[in-house]
ZADO-1210 file (C-alpha; in nm, 4 decimals, padded with zeros to 6 digits):
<atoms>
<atom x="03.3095" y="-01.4172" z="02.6026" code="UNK" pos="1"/>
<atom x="03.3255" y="-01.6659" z="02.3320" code="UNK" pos="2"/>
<atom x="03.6416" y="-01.8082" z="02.3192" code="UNK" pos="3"/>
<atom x="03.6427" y="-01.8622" z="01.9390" code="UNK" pos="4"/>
<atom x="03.4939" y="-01.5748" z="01.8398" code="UNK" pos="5"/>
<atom x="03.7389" y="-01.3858" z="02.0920" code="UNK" pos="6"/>
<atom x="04.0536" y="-01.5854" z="01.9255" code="UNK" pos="7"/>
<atom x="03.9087" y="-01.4508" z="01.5744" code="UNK" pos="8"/>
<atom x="03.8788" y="-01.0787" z="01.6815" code="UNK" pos="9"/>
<atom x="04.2587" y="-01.1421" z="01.8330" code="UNK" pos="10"/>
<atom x="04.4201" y="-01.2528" z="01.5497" code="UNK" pos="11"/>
<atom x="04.2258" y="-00.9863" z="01.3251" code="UNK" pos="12"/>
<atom x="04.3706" y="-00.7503" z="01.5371" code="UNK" pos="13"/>
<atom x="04.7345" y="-00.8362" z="01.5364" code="UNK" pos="14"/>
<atom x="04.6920" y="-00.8848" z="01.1501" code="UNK" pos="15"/>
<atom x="04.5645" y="-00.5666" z="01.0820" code="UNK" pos="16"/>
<atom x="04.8118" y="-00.3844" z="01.3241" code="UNK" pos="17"/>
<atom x="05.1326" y="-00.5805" z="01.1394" code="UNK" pos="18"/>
<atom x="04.9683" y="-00.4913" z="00.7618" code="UNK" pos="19"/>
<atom x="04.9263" y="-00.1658" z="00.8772" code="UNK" pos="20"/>
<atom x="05.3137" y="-00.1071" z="01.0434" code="UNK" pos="21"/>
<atom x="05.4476" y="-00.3236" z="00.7271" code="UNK" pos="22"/>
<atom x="05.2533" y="-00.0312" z="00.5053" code="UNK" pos="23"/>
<atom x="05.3325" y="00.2535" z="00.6710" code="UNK" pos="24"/>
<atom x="05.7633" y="00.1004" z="00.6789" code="UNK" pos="25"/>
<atom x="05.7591" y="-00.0316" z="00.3794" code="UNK" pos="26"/>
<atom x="05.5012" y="00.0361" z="00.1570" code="UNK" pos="27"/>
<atom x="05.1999" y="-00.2111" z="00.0227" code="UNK" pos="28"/>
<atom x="05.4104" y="-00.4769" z="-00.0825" code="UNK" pos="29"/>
<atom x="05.5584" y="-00.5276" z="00.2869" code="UNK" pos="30"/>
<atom x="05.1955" y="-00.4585" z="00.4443" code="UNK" pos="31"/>
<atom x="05.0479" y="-00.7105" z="00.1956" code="UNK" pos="32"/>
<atom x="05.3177" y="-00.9673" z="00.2864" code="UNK" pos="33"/>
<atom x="05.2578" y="-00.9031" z="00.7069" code="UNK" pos="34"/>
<atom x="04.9105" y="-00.9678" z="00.6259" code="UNK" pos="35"/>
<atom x="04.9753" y="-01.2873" z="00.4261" code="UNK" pos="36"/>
<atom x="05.2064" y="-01.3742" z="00.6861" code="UNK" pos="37"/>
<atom x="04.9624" y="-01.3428" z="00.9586" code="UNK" pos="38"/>
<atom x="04.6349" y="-01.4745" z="00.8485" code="UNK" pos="39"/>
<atom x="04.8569" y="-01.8063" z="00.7782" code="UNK" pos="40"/>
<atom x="04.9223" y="-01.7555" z="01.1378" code="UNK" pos="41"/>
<atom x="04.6265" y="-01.7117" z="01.2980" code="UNK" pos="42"/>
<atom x="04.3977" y="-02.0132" z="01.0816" code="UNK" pos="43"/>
<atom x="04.6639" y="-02.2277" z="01.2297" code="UNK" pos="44"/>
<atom x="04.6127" y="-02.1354" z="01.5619" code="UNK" pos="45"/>
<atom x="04.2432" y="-02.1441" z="01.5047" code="UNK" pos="46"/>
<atom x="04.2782" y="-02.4476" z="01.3739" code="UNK" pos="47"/>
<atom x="04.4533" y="-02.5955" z="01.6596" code="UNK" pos="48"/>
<atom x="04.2962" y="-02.4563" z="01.9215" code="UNK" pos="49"/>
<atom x="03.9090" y="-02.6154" z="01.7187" code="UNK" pos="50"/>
<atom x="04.0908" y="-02.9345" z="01.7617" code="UNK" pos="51"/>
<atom x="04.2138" y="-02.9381" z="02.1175" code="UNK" pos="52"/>
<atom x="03.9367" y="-02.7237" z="02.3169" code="UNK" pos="53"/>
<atom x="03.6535" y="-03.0164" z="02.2714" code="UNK" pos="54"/>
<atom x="03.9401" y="-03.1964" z="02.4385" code="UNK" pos="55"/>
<atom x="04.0092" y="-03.0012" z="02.7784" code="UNK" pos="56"/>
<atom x="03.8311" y="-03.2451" z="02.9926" code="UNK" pos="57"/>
<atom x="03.8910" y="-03.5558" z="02.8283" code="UNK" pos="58"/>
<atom x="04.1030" y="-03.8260" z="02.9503" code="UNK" pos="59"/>
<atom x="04.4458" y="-03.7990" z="02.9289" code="UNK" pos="60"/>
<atom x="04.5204" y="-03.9893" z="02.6428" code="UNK" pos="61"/>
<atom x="04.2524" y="-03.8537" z="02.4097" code="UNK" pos="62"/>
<atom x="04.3445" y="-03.4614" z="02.5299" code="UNK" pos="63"/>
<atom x="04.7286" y="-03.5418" z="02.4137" code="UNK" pos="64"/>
<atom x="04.6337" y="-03.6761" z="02.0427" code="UNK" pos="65"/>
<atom x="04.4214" y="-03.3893" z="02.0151" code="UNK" pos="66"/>
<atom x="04.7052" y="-03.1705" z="02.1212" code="UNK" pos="67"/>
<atom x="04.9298" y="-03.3098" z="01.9340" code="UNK" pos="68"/>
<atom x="04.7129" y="-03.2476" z="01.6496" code="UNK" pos="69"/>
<atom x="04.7361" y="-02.8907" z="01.6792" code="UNK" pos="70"/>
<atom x="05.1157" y="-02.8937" z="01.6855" code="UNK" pos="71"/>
<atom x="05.1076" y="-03.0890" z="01.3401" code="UNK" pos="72"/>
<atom x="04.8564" y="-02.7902" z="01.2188" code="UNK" pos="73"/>
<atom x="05.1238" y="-02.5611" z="01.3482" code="UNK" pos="74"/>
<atom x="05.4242" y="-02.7358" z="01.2109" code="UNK" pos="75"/>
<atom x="05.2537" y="-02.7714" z="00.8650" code="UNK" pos="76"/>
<atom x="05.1492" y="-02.3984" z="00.9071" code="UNK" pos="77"/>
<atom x="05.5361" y="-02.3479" z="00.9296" code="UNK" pos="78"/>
<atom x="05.5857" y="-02.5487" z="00.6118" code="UNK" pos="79"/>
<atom x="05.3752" y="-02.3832" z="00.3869" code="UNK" pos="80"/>
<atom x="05.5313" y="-02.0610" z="00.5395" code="UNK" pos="81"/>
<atom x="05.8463" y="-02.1421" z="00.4262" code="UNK" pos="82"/>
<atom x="05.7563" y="-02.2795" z="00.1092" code="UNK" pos="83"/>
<atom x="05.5448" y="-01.9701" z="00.0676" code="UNK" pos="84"/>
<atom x="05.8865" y="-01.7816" z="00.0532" code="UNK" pos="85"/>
<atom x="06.1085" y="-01.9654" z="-00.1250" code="UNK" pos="86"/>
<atom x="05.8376" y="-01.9573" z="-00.4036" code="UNK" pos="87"/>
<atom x="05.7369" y="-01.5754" z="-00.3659" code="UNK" pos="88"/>
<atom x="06.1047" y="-01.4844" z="-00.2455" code="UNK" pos="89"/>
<atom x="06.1902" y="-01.2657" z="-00.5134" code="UNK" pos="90"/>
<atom x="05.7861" y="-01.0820" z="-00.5067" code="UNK" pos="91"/>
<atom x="05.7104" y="-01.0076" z="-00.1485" code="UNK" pos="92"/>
<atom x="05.9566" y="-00.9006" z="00.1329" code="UNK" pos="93"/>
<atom x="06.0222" y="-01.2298" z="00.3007" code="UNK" pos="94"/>
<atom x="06.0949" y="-01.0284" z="00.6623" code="UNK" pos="95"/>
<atom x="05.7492" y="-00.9108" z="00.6684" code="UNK" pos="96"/>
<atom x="05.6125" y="-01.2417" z="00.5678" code="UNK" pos="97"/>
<atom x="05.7826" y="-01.3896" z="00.8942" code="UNK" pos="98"/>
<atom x="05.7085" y="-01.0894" z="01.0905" code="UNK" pos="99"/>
<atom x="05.2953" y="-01.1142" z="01.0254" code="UNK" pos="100"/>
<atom x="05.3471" y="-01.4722" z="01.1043" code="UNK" pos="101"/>
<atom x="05.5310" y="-01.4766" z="01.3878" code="UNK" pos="102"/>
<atom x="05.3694" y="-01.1478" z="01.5161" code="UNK" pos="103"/>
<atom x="05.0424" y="-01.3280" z="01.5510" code="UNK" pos="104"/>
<atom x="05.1204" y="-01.6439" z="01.6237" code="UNK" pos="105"/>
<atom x="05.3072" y="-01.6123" z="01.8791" code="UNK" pos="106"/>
<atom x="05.1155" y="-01.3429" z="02.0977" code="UNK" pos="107"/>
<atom x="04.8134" y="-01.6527" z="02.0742" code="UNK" pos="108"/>
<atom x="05.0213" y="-01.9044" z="02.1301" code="UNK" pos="109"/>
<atom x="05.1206" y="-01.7687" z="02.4456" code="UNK" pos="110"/>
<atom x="04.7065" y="-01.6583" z="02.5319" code="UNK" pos="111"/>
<atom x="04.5878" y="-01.9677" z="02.4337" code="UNK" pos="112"/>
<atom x="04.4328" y="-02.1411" z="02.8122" code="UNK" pos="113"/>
<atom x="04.2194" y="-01.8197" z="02.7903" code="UNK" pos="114"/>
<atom x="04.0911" y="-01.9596" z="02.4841" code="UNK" pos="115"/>
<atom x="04.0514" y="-02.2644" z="02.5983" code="UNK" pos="116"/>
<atom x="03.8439" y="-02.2573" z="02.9124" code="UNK" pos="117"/>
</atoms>
C-alpha cells in the first residue's frame, strides 16, 4: 500500500464520516462545518507527513528539522483553525468545526509510523 495515497483515503474517510454525523445531529450547517473542520485537518497532516517521510532514514539532525517542520504545519493548521472561528463564529457551529478537526487529526496523528514506513 501506498502510504500517501493510503493517508488520503484515511482522512477522506474520517471527513466524510464527521460531515455525515454533524448532518444527520445537526443539520447542513454543522455537517458543512465538520467537513471544513476536517479537511483543514487532514492537508496538515498530509502536509507534514510529505515533509518528514523523505526524512525517515536520514541522519539525525536532518530527520528532526524535517520533523519539526511538520509540527509548525500542524501548529499553523491550529492557527488558522482558530482564526477560522473567531471570524465565522457567529455562521457555522464552532463545536463541529473543532470536532471535524480534531476527529481527523488526531486518529492520523496517532497512525502516522504506518504512514511513514
Amino acid at each position: 500500500m501506498r502510504p500517501i495515497p493510503a493517508l488520503a483515503g484515511s482522512g477522506l474517510v474520517l471527513a466524510a464520516g464527521l460531515a455525515a454525523l454533524g448532518l444527520a445531529m445537526a443539520g447542513v450547517r454543522a455537517g458543512g462545518a465538520a467537513l471544513a473542520g476536517a479537511v483543514l485537518a487532514g492537508l496538515a497532516q498530509g502536509a507534514a507527513v510529505l515533509l518528514l517521510r523523505p526524512a525517515m532514514g536520514a541522519p539525525t539532525d536532518v530527520f528532526v528539522r524535517r520533523w519539526l517542520s511538520g509540527m509548525a504545519v500542524r501548529g499553523a493548521s491550529a492557527v488558522a483553525l482558530v482564526l477560522a472561528i473567531a471570524v465565522l463564529r457567529d455562521r457555522v457551529p464552532v463545536p463541529w468545526m473543532a470536532a471535524g478537526y480534531f476527529g481527523v487529526l488526531l486518529p492520523l496523528l496517532f497512525v502516522e509510523t504506518r504512514f511513514l514506513r
